[in-house]
N, C-alpha and C positions, 0 to 999 in steps of 0.2 A: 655383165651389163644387163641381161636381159632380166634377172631375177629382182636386181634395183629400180629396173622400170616398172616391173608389175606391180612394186610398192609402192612406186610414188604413184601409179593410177588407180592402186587400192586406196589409197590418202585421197583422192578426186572424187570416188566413187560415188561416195555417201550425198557429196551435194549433186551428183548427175541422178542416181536413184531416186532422189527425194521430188524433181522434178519427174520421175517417170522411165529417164533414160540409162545409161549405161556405157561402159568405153573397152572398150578389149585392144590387146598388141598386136599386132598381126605380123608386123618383123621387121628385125632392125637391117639396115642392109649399111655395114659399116663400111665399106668402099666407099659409099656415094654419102656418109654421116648422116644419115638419114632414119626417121623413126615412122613405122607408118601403122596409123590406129586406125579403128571403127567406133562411131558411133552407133548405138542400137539404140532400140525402143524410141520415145519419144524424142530422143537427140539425135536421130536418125533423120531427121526432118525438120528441125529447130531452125524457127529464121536466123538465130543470137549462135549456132553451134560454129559458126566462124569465132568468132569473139572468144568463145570457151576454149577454142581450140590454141587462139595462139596469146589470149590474155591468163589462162589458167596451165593449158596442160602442159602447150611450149615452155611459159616458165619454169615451172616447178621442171622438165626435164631437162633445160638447157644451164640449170642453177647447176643440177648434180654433174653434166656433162657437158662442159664448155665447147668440146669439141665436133659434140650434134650440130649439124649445120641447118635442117629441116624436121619439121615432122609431120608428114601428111594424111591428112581424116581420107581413106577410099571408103566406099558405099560396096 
């Protein structure tokens, strides 16, 4: 699981870099279905990185894993 996630935020990257920013995993915690990220650089601070978070990266992770219940951006 965790190897197919880095790819699908390697697929997000390009448009988070191109604004400045960037996204890393920080850990799945499968108990609770849960995926929890960081944003850095510029997305670190984004008024819109709500939006990114659960119009782009939720997506594309909850398409590959129906079973993700959440994914949470920590600072």
């Amino acid at each position: 699981m965790k190897k197919k996630i880095e790819s699908i935020l390697a697929r997000i990257r390009p448009a988070l870099n191109f604004d400045g920013g960037d996204i890393e995993l920080i850990k799945i915690d499968a108990k609770n279905r849960a995926v929890f990220i960081r944003f850095t650089g510029m997305c670190s601070h984004c008024s819109i990185s709500e939006i990114t978070l659960k119009h782009l990266v939720e997506r594309e992770i909850k398409r590959s894993f129906p079973s993700i219940a959440t994914i949470v951006a920590v600072s």
